[in-house]
C-alpha positions in Angstrom: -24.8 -45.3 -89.5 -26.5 -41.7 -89.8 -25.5 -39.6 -92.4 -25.8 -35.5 -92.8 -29.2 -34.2 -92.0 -30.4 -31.1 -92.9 -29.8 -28.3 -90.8 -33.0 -27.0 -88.6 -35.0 -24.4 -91.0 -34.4 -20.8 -90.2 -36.5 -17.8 -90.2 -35.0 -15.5 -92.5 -32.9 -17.4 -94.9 -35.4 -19.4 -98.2 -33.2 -21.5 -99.7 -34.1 -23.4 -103.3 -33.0 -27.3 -103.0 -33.4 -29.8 -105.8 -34.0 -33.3 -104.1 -32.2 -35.8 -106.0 -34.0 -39.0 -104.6 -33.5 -42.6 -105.5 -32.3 -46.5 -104.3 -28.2 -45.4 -105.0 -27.7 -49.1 -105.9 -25.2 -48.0 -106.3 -24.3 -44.2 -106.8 -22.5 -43.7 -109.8 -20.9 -41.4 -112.2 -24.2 -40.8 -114.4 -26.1 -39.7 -110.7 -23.3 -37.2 -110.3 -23.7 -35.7 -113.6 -27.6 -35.0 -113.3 -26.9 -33.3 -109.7 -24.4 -31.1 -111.3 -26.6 -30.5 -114.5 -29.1 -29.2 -111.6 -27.4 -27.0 -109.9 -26.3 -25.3 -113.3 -29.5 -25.3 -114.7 -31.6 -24.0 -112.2 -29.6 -22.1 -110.3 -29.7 -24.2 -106.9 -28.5 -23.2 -103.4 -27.8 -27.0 -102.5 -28.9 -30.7 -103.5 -30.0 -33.4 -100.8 -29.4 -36.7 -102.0 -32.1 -38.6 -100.4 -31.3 -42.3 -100.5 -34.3 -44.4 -100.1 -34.4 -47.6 -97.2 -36.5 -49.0 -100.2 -37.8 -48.6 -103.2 -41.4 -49.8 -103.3 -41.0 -51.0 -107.3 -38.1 -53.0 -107.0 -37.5 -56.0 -105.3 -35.7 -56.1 -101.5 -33.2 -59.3 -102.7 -31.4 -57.1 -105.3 -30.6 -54.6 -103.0 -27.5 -53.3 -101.0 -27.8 -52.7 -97.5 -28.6 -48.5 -96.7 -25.4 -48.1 -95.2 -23.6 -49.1 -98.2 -25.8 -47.5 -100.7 -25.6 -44.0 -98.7 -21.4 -44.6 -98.5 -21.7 -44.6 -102.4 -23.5 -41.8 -102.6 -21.4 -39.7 -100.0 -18.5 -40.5 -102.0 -20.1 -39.1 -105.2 -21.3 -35.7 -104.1 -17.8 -34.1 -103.4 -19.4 -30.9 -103.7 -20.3 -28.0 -101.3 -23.5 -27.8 -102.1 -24.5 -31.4 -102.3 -25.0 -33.6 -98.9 -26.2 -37.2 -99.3 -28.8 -38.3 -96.7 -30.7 -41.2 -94.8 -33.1 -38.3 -94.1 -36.3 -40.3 -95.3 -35.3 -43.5 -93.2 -35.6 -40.9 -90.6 -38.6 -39.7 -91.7 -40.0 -43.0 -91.8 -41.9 -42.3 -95.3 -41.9 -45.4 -98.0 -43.5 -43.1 -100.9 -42.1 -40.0 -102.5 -45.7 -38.1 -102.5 -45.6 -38.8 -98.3 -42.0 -37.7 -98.0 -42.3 -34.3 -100.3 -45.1 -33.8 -98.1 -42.9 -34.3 -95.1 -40.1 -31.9 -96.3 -42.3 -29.1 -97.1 -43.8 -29.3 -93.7 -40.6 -29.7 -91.8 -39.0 -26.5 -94.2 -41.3 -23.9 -94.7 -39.3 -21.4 -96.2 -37.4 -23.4 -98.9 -38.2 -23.8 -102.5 -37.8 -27.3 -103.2 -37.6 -28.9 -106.9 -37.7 -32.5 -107.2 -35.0 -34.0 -109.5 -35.3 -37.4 -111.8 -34.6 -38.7 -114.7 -36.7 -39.3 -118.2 -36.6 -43.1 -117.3 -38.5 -42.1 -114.2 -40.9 -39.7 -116.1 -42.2 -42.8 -118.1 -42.9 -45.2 -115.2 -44.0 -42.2 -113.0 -47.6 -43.2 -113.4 -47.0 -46.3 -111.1 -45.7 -44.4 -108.1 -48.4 -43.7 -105.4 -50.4 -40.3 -105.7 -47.9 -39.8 -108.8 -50.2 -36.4 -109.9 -50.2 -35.3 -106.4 -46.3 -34.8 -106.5 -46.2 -32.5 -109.9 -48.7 -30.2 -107.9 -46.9 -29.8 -104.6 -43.1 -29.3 -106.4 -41.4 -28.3 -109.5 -40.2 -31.1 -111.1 -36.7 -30.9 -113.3 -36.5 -34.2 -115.8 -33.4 -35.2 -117.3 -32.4 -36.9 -120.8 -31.5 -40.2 -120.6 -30.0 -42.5 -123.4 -33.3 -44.2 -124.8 -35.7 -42.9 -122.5 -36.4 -39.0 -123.7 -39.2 -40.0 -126.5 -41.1 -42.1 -124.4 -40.9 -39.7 -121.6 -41.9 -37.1 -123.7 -45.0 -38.8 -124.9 -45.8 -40.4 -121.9 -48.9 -40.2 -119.7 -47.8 -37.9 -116.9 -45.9 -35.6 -119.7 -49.1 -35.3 -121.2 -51.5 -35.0 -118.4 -49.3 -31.8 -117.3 -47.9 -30.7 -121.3 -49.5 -27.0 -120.4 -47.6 -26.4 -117.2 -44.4 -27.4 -118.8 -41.7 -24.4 -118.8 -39.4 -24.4 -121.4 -35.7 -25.2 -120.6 -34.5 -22.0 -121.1 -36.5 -20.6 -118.7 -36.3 -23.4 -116.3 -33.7 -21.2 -113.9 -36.5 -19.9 -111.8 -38.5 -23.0 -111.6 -38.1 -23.4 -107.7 -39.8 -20.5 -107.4 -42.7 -21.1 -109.5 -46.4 -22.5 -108.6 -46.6 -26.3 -108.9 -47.2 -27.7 -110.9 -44.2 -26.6 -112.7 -41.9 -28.7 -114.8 -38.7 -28.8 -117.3 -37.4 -31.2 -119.3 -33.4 -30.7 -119.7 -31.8 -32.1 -123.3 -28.7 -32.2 -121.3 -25.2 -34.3 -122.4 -26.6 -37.9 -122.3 -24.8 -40.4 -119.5 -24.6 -44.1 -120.0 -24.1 -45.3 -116.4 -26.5 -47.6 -114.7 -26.2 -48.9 -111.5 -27.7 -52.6 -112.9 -24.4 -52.6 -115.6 -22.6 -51.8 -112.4 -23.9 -54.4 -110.3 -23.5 -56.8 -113.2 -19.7 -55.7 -113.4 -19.2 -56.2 -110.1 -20.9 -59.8 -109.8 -19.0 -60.8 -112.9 -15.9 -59.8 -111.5 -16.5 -61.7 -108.2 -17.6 -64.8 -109.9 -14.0 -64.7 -111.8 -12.0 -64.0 -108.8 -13.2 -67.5 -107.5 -10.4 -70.5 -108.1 -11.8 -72.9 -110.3 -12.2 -76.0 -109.1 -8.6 -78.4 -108.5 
């Protein structure tokens, strides 16, 4: 199953995307929120969910096959300027750093921010050319419960601390130089995708007769 792509690039039109990227495992309520907490906040044409074949840090077993993990996200963008995407199976990139680089190539003209949350920001630092993707993109963090302080004070927080722009400010930040990025104290979530998959095992495991 193929979901939307993004349209060819045109010559005229620059358009700023935020690229929302991540497993989906599922797509939830609290993925939703960020995604609309973009597009307010810095003033975003569209978003492109980019749901990932696989996530290099977590392991294959506990995963939900693509097409199922790109039907939940499709169901949570319900938005006109929100598409979700198989574009980096297409691609064929594993890494984030490979498929930014990718992107850019593929669409010139557009201003692209990369979107994550402050859980991400902490275990950035493990990802592959980690620095090398805060200076080809803005990057727009987001608060999540527990994770902001550590974020905050975190190695790649720290490493770029003077090219941070404040929130208030952060409207513009597709069109500033990387590296560029914003940390939003936005309404905190509490949905994870693990409590969800636990739910949803739970519930199965009742559903089964006991034995006669």
């Amino acid at each position: 199953m193929t979901y939307w792509h993004p349209r060819p690039p045109s010559p005229f039109a620059a358009r700023s995307v935020g690229l929302l990227g991540g497993s989906f495992n599922p797509a939830h309520d609290g993925h939703r929120h960020v995604a609309l907490a973009a597009l307010a906040g810095l003033g975003l044409d569209e978003i492109w969910w980019l749901v990932s074949p696989q996530n290099p840090l977590k392991p294959g077993g506990a995963m939900m096959p693509l097409a199922d993990r790109l039907a939940s996200a499709a169901r949570m963008t319900r938005h006109p300027a929100m598409r979700a995407t198989d574009l980096e199976a297409g691609l064929g990139t594993t890494y984030t750093a490979d498929t930014l680089e990718r992107i850019k190539a593929l669409y010139p003209r557009n201003r692209f921010v990369w979107i994550m949350g402050a859980d991400n920001l902490v275990q950035i630092p493990r990802w592959k050319n980690w620095s090398e993707i805060f200076n080809s993109i803005p990057v727009a963090v987001f608060a999540r419960p527990s994770y902001s302080a550590r974020a905050l004070s975190g190695v790649a927080a720290q490493r770029f601390a003077r090219r941070r722009v404040p929130e208030n400010r952060a409207r513009r930040l597709a069109q500033r130089t990387p590296p560029a990025w914003t940390f939003f104290h936005c309404r905190l979530h509490d949905a994870s995708a693990s409590a969800i998959r636990a739910g949803t095992a739970a519930s199965a495991e009742a559903a089964i007769p006991a034995d006669m």
